[in-house]
C-alpha positions as CSV (number, residue, x, y, z in Angstrom):
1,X,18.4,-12.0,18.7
2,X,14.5,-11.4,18.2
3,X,14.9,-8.7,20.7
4,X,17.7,-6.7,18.9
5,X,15.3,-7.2,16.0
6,X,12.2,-6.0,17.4
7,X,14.2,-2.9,19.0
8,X,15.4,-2.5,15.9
9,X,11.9,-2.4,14.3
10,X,10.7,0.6,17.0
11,X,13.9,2.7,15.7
12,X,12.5,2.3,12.5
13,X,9.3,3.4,13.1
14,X,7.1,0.2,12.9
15,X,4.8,0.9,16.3
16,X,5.0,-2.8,17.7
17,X,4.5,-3.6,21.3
18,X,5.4,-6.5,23.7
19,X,2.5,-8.2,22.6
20,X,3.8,-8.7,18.7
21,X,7.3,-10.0,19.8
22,X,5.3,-12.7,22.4
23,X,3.1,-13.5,19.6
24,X,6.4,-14.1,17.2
25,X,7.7,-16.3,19.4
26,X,4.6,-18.2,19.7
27,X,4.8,-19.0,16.3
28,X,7.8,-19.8,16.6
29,X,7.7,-22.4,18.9
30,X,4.8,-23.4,16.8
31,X,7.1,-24.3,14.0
32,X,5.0,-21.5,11.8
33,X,7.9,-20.6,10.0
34,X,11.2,-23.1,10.6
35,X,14.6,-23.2,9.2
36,X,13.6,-21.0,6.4
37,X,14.2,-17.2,6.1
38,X,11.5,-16.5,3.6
39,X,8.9,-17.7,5.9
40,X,10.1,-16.2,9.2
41,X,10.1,-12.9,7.4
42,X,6.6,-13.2,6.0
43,X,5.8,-14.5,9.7
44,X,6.8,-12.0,11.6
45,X,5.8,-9.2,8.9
46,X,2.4,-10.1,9.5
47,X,2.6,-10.9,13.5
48,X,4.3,-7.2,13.5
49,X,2.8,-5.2,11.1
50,X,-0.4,-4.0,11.7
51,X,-0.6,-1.3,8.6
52,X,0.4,-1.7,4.7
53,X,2.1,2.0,5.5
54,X,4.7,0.2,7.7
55,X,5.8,-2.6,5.1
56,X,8.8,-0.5,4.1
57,X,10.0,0.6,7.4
58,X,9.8,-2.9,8.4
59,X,11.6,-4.3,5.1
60,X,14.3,-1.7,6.0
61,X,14.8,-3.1,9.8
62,X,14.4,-6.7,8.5
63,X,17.5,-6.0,6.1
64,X,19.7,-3.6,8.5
65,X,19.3,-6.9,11.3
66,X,19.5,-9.2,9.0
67,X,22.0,-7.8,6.4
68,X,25.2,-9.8,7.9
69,X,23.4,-13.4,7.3
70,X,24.3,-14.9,4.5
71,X,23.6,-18.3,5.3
72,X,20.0,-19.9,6.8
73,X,22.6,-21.7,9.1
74,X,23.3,-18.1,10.5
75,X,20.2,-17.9,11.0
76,X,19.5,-21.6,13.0
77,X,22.9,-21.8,14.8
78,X,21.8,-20.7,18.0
79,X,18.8,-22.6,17.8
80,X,19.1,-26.0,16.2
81,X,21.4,-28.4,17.1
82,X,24.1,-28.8,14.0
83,X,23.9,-32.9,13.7
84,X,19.8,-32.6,13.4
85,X,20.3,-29.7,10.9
86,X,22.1,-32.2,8.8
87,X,19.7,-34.9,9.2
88,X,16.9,-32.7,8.9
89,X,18.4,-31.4,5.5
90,X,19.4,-35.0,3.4
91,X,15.7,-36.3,4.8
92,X,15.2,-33.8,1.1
93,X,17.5,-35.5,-0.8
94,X,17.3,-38.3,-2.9
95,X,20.4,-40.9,-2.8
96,X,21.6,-39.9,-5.9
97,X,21.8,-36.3,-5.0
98,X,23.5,-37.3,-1.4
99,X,26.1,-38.6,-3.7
100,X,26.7,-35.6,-5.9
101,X,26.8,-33.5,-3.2
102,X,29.6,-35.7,-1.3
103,X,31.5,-35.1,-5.2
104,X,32.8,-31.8,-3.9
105,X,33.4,-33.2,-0.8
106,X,29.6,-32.4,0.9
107,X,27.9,-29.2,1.8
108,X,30.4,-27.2,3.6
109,X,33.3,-27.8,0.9
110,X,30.4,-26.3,-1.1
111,X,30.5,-23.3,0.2
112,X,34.4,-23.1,1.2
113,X,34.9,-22.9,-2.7
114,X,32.1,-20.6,-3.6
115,X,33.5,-18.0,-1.3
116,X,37.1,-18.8,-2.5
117,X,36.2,-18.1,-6.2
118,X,34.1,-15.0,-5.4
119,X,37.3,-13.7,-3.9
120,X,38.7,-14.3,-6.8
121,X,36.6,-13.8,-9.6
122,X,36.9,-9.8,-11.0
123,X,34.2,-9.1,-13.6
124,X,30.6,-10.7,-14.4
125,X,31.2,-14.3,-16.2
126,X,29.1,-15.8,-19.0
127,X,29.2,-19.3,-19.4
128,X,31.7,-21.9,-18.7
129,X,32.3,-24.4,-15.9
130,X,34.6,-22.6,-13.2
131,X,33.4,-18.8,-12.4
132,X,31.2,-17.6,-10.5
133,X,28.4,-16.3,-13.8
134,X,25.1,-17.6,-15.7
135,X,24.2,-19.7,-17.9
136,X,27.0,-22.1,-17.7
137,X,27.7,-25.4,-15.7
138,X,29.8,-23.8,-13.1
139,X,28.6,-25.4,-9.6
140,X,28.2,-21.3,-8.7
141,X,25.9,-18.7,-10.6
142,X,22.5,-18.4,-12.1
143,X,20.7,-19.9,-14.8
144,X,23.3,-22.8,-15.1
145,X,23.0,-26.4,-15.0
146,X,25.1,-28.2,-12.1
147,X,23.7,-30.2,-9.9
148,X,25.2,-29.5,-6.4
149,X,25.4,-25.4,-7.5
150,X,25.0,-22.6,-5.5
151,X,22.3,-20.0,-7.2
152,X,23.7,-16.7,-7.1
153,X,20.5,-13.9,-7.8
154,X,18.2,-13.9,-10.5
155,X,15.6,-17.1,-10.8
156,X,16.8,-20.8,-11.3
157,X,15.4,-22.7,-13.8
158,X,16.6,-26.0,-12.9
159,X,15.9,-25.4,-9.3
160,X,18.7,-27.5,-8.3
161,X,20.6,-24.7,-5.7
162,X,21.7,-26.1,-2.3
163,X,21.5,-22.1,-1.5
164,X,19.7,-19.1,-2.7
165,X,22.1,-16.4,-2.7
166,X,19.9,-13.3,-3.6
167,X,19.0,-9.7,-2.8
168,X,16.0,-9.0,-1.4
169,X,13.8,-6.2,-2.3
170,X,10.5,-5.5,-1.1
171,X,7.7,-3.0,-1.9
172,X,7.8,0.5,-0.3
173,X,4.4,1.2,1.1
174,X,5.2,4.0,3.5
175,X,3.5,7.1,3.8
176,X,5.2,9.0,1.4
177,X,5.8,7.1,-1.7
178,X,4.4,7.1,-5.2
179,X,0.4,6.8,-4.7
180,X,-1.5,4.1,-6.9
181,X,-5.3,3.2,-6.8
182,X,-4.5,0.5,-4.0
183,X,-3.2,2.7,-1.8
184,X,-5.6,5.1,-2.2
185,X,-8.8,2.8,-1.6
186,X,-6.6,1.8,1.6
187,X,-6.9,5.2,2.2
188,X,-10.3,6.3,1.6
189,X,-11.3,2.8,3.8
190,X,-11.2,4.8,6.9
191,X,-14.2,6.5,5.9
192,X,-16.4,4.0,6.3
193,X,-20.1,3.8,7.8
194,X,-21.7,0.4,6.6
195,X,-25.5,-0.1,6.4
196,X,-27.4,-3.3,5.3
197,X,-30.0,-2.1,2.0
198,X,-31.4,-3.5,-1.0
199,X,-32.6,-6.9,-1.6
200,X,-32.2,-10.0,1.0
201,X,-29.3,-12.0,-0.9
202,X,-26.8,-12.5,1.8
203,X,-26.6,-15.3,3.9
204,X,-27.2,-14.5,7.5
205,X,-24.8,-16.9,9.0
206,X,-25.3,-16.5,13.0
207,X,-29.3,-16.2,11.8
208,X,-29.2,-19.0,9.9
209,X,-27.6,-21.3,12.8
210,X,-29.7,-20.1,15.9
211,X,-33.1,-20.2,13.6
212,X,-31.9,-23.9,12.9
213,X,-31.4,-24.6,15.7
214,X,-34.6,-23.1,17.3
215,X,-36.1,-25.6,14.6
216,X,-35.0,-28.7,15.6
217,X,-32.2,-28.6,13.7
218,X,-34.5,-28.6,10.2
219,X,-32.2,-26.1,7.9
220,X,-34.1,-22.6,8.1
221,X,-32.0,-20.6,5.9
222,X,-32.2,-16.7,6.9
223,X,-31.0,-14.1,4.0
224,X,-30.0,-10.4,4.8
225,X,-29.2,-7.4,2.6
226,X,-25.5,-7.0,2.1
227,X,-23.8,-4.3,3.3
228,X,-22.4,-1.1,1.8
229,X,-20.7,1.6,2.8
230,X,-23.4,4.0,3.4
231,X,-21.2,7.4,3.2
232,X,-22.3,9.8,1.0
233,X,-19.5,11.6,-0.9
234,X,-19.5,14.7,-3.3
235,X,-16.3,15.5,-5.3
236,X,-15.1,18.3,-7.0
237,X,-12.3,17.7,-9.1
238,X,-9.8,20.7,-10.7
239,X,-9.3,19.8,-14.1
240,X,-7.1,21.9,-16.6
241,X,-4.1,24.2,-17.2
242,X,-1.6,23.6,-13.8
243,X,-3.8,20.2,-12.6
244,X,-2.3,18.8,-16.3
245,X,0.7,17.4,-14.3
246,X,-1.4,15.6,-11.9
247,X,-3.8,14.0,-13.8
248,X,-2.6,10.6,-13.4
249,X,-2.9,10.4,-9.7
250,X,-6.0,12.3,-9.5
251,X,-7.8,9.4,-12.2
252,X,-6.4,7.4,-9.9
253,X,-8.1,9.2,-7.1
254,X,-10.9,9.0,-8.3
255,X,-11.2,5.1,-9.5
256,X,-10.5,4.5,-5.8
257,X,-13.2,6.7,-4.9
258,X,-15.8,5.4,-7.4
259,X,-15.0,1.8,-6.0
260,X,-15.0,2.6,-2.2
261,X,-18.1,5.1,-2.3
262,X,-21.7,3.7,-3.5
263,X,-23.3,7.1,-3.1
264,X,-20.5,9.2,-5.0
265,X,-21.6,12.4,-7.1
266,X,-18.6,14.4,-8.4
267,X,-18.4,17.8,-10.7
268,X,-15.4,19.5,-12.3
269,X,-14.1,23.3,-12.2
270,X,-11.2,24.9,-13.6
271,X,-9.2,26.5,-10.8
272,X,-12.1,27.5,-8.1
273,X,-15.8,27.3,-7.5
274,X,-17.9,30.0,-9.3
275,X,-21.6,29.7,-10.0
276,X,-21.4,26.3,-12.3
277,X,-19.7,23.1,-12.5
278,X,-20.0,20.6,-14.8
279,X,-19.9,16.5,-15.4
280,X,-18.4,16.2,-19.3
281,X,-15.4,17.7,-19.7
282,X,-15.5,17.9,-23.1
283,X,-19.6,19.6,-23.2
284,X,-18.2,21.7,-20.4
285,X,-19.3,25.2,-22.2
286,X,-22.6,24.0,-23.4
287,X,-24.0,21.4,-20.3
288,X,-23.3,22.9,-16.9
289,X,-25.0,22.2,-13.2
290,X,-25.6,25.6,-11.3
291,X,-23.5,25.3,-8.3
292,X,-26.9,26.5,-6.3
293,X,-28.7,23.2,-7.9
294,X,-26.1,21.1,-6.7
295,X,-26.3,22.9,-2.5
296,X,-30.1,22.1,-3.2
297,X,-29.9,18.8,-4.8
298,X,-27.7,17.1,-2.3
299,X,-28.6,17.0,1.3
300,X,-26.1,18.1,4.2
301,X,-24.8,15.0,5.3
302,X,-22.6,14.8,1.9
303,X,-19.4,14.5,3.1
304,X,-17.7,17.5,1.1
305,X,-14.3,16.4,-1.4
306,X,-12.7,19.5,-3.2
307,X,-9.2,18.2,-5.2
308,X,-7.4,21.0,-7.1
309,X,-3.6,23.1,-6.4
310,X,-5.2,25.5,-5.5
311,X,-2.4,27.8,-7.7
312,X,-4.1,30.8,-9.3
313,X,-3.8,34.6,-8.9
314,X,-5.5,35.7,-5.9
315,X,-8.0,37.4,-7.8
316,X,-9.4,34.5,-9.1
317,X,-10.2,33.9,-5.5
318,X,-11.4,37.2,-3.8
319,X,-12.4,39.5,-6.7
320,X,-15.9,39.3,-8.9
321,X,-14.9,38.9,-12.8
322,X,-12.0,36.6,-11.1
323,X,-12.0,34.1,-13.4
324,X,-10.0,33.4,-16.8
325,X,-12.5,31.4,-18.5
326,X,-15.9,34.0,-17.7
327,X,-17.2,36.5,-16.0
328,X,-18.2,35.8,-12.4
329,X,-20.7,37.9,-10.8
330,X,-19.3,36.6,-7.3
331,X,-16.1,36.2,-5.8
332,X,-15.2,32.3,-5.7
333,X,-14.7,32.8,-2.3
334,X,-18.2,33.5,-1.9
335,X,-19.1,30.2,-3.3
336,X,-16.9,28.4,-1.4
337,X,-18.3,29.7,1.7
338,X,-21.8,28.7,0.4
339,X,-20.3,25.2,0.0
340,X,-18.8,25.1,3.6
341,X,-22.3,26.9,4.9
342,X,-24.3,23.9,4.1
343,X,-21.7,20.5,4.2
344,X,-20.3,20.4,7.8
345,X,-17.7,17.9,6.6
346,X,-15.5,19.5,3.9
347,X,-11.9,18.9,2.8
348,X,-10.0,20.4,0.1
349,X,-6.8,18.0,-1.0
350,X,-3.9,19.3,-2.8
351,X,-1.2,17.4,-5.0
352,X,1.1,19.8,-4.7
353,X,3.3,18.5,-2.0
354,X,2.6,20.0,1.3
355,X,6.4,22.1,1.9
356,X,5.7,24.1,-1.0
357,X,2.6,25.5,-0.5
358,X,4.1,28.4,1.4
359,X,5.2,29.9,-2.2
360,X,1.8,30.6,-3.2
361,X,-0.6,33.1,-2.1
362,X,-3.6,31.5,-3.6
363,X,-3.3,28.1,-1.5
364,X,-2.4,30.4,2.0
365,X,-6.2,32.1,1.0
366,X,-7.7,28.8,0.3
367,X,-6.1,27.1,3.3
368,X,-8.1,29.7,5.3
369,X,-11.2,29.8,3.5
370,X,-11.4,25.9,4.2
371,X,-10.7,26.7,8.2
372,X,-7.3,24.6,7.7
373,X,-8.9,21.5,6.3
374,X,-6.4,21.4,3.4
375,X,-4.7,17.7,3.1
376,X,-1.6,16.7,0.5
377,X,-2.1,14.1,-2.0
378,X,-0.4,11.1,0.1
379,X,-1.5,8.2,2.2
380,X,-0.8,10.1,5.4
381,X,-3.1,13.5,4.1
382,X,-5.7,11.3,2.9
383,X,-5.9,9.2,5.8
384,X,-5.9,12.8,7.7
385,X,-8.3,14.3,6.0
386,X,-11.0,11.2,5.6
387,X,-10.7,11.0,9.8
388,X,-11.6,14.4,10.0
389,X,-14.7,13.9,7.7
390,X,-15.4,10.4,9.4
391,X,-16.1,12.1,13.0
């Protein structure tokens, strides 16, 4: 059966290897997860699943392999010798429950009937003490009171079910869902380069024990700086007229970033880079940052973040007087070029998703203008594009 499943897992995408389904079996034999479905599926997510971007390729597997088991007894049949099921399963129950069990004629009448009225049964049922519904005393349904019942979705409160009879429905964390600040600093975590600075108030662990032990074994506690990620990050961030429908992720952008990065110094535009940018959107006409400060300011191993859509008429790109807010002396695309000149590492990330960037001239010339190093807006463009400025 595990080996249907874990073929089952590599036609869903979910790269797992020989080694996972020997280490799942392990644990299994371990008794990690036994006899109950929740934990073999949180056991073998995390023996299999080596990347939050896989969770919902593996939660669709799980369900397509696991979608005809209704019963944990499905489950254990092959595995777990019926008579020490039962044995195992009334070591749980006190006498008095034994005996209201037996009242329907035990465990497996149980059952017989719930299927029998489910066949039956037409239309949702409130109340009452025979169909299948909630809130009544039925020995079937949710949010009922009976106690040798059958829970049927939802959450008991009496917690009194000999079965949970519930859909399962798991978080989507796959490359191309909905992005959300978590995802993003999951994200951004491939850029990474750690270094230990500031002040010494970090236990030193391996230190502390060797230096003890050098001492004859008198405690010599040894402190050491605690480390940060020591990448240095400037963003530019698009603000106004068609980034107004993406505001929400790109905030969201950039709380991840202001979390992950220690050194982070950002600046807004509207559209593209001319020869100022600014750090208060609302005192953007009256307190502005010459772009050429900025090249001076901040040395070149900035790793370079441009997020905008890049959607504009060309000539906001390639011709002086370009933009719609002021008269540019330069092209933008001089100032861009300026900007790639002196940051080796620079990305440009769009929100506009990635198939329809063909319809718009402006992105094409931008595309070029940052060699190709245009990313989408996802989990897979921002892990792309923060390994390219990791090398």
């Amino acid at each position: 059966m595990l080996v249907n499943f874990f073929q089952g897992l590599r036609d869903a995408g979910v790269p797992v290897t020989t080694r996972e389904l020997l280490d799942l079996l392990k644990g299994l034999e371990q008794h990690l997860a036994f006899a109950n479905m929740d934990e073999f599926y949180h056991l073998s997510r995390a023996v299999m699943v080596k990347d939050e971007k896989y969770y919902d390729r593996f939660d669709r597997a799980f369900g397509l392999h696991f979608r005809d088991l209704e019963s944990l007894d499905d489950v254990i049949e092959a595995l777990i010798p019926d008579d020490w099921l039962r044995s195992e399963f009334t070591k749980h129950l006190s006498e008095e429950e034994k005996a209201k069990i037996e009242s329907l004629g035990g465990l497996e009448k149980l059952i017989e009937e719930f299927k029998k009225r489910l066949e039956e049964q037409q239309k949702r049922h409130q109340g009452g003490n025979k169909w299948v519904g909630t809130g009544g005393t039925s020995p079937f349904g949710n949010d009922g009171y009976h106690p040798e019942g059958i829970r049927v979705g939802g959450e008991s409160k009496n917690k009194r079910a000999v079965k949970v009879w519930d859909k399962r429905e798991f978080k989507n964390y796959d490359d191309d869902v909905e992005l959300g600040t978590r995802n993003i600093k999951v994200a951004l975590r491939r850029l990474r380069k750690f270094a230990r600075t500031g002040a010494a108030d970090e236990l030193d662990l391996d230190d502390t024990i060797g230096s003890t032990a050098r001492n004859a074994g008198l405690l010599d506690i040894k402190m050491v700086p605690e480390r940060h990620n020591a990448v240095k990050v400037l963003l530019f961030l698009d603000v106004g007229g068609s980034m107004d429908p993406h505001v929400r992720v790109c905030e969201e952008l950039f709380s991840a970033a202001r979390t992950e990065f220690k050194h982070l110094e950002y600046f807004y535009f509207h559209n593209f880079l001319y020869e100022s940018v600014w750090k208060n959107n609302i005192r953007r006409h009256n307190e502005r940052t010459a772009t050429l400060d900025v090249l001076h300011k901040y040395s070149a191993d900035y790793k370079v973040v441009i997020v905008g859509d890049a959607a504009m008429s060309p000539y906001e790109i390639v011709q002086p007087g370009g933009s719609v807010e002021h008269w540019n002396d330069e092209a933008g695309e001089i100032w861009l070029r300026r900007l790639r000149e002196t940051y080796e590492k620079c990305i440009w990330i769009n929100p506009l998703p990635k198939d329809e960037w063909q319809y718009t001239q402006s992105v094409g010339i931008t595309q070029q203008l940052m060699a190709g190093h245009m990313y989408p807006l996802t989990l897979d463009g921002l892990e792309a594009g923060m390994s390219f400025l990791s090398k």
